[in-house]
C-alpha positions, -999 to +999 in steps of 0.1 A: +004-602-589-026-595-567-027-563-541+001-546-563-019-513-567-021-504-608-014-474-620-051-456-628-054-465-588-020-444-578-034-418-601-068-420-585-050-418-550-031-385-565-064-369-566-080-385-531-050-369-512-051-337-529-055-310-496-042-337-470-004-343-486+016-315-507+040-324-537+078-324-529+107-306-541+126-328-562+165-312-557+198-322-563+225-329-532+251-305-532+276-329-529+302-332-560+322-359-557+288-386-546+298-412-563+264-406-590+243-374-598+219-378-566+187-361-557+166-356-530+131-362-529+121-339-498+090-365-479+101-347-446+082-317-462+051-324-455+025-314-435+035-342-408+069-340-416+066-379-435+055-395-464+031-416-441+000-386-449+003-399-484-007-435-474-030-427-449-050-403-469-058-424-495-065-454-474-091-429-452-109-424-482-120-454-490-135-462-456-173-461-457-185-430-440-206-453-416-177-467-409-154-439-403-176-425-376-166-451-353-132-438-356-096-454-367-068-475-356-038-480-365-004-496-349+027-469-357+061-462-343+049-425-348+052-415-387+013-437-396+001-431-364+002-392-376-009-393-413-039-416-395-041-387-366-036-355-390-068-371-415-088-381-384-086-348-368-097-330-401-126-353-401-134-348-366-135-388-361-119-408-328-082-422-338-065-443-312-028-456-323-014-490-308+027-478-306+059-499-297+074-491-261+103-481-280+090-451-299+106-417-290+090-394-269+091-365-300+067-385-321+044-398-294+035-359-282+035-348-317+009-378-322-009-364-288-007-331-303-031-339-335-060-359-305-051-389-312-052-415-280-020-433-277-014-470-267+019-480-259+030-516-254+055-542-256+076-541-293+063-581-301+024-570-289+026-542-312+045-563-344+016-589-334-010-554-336+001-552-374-009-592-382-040-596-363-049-559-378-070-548-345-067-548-310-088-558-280-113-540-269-103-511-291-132-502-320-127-482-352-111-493-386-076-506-392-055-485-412-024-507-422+005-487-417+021-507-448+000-539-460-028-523-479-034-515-515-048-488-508-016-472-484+007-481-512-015-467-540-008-434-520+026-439-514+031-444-554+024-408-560+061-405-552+069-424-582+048-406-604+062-370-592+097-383-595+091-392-629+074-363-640+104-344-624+129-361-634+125-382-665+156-396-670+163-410-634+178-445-635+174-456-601+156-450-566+166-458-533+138-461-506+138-468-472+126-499-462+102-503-433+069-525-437+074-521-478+044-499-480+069-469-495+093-494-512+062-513-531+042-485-541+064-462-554+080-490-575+045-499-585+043-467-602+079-467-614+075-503-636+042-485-653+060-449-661+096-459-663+102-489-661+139-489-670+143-472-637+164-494-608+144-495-576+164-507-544+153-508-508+174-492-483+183-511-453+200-501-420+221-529-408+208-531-371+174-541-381+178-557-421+156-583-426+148-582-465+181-586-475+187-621-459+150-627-469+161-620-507+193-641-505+173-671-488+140-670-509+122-669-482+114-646-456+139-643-424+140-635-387+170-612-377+180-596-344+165-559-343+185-534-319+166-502-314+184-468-324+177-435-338+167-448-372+133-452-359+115-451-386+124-478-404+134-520-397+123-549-380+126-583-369+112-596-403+096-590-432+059-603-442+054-628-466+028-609-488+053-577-486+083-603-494+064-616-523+053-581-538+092-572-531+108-598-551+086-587-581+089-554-578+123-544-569+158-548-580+175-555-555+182-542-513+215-518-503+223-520-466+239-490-444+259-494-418+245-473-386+274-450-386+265-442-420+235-432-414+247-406-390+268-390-417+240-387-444+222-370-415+250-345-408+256-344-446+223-332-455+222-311-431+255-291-442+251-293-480+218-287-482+200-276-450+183-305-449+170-318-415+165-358-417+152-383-393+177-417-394+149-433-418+147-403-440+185-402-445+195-435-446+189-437-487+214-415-490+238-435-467+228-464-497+234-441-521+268-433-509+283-464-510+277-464-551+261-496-548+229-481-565+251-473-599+256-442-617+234-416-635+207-401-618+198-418-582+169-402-566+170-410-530+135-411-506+141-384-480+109-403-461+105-378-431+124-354-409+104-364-372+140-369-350+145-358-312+162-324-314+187-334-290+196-360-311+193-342-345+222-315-324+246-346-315+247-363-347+256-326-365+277-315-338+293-348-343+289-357-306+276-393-319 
């Protein structure tokens, strides 16, 4: 299938990000009676606290340097927008990032932080941001936070750690957002193990791949916005649905309540602090509908409110 990335670009992509992202601890969750032998690959370890600095490294990197000096752009709840930021900064190039009037407050001063210029507007405007792949009036190149060969290239790296790590593993279970994590690092996983399961985590207040899966075809499904900002949306787009269905085995949807408890979980067994996108894996995981054996789940990022992070482990929500 065309704009899968192949595997000698993922391993090209592992040597373009080399000195932007850092490779993750692989560990296991201190949890004894999970329902399968589950481990943790830490993404909220790097330097932006996200897997999104894999992505957005190795998409930078392939911009033509006349290109890049007019700067990039990029449409981002706040994870993207600061891999794009973070790799801008270091080249001392103009970023501007289009983000949803529903991002938290956290990730759009953390975004400010890096000299980034920060758009926010309507949640359809900024959906519409990721199809039309611009916005008026506003130069630079796009960086597609999840629709680009060359994002997804960087975001299979994950696969190739995890199987370097951990040889054996039978399954992984990613969160799904745009599909850019979800399709790269199972692009990686059908070249170096391809017995592997890979299943795309869902939270069940903004699912729109599973429906799409059981109809064939993508679907439009009510969003509500909550702390698992990181991940969801009102639908899924066809050329993510299509690599989807031939990459993965299947989705696994968590109920938001879940989520919560893999949050406070993680952070009791294993001192773990994970956004709602980063722990909602291990909410699929959980449930045992990823099997048995060895389940490595996508700890994706750790960027969550503080006040929120201290009422979800103080069990205040």
């Amino acid at each position: 299938m065309e704009l899968i990335p192949s595997l000698a670009q993922i391993e090209r992509a592992r040597v373009e990000i080399r000195g932007s992202a850092v490779r993750t601890p692989l560990v296991r969750l201190n949890l004894s009676e999970a329902p399968a032998e589950i481990y943790l690959k830490l993404e909220n370890l790097q330097p932006i606290g996200s897997f999104k600095i894999r992505g957005a490294a190795n998409a930078i990197a392939h911009i033509a340097p006349e290109d890049l000096r007019v700067g990039v752009l990029t449409a981002s709840a706040g994870n993207m927008a600061q891999g794009v930021a973070w790799q801008a900064r270091a080249l001392g190039i103009p970023c501007t990032v289009i983000a949803p009037n529903t991002a938290p407050q956290t990730k759009i001063e953390a975004i400010r932080r890096l000299g980034a210029n920060v758009l926010q507007v309507p949640f359809d405007e900024w959906w519409t941001t990721f199809e039309r792949r611009a916005y008026p009036g506003i130069p630079g190149t796009f960086v597609h936070a999840f629709d680009d060969v060359n994002v997804m290239a960087g975001n299979g790296t994950i696969g190739l750690e995890i199987a370097e790590d951990l040889p054996g593993v039978d399954a992984v279970v990613v969160p799904w957002g745009g599909g850019g994590l979800a399709c790269g690092i199972a692009a990686a996983m059908r070249s170096v193990r391809r017995a592997a399961r890979i299943y795309a985590a869902e939270v069940a207040t903004a699912a729109p791949l599973t429906p799409s899966f059981e109809a064939g075809s993508p679907q439009t499904v009510p969003y509500q916005p909550t702390f698992v900002d990181g991940m969801g949306a009102k639908t899924v787009f066809p050329q993510m649905f299509e690599r989807a269905k031939a990459l993965l085995d299947g989705t696994i949807v968590a109920q938001l309540g879940d989520v919560q408890k893999a949050v406070r979980l993680l952070a009791e067994r294993n001192r773990i602090i994970a956004e709602g996108a980063g722990a909602c894996a291990v909410a699929c995981a959980l449930t045992g509908r990823a099997g048995n054996g060895k389940i490595v789940c996508i700890v994706s990022g750790g960027n969550i409110n503080m006040d929120t992070f201290a009422a979800i482990v103080s069990k205040q929500s």
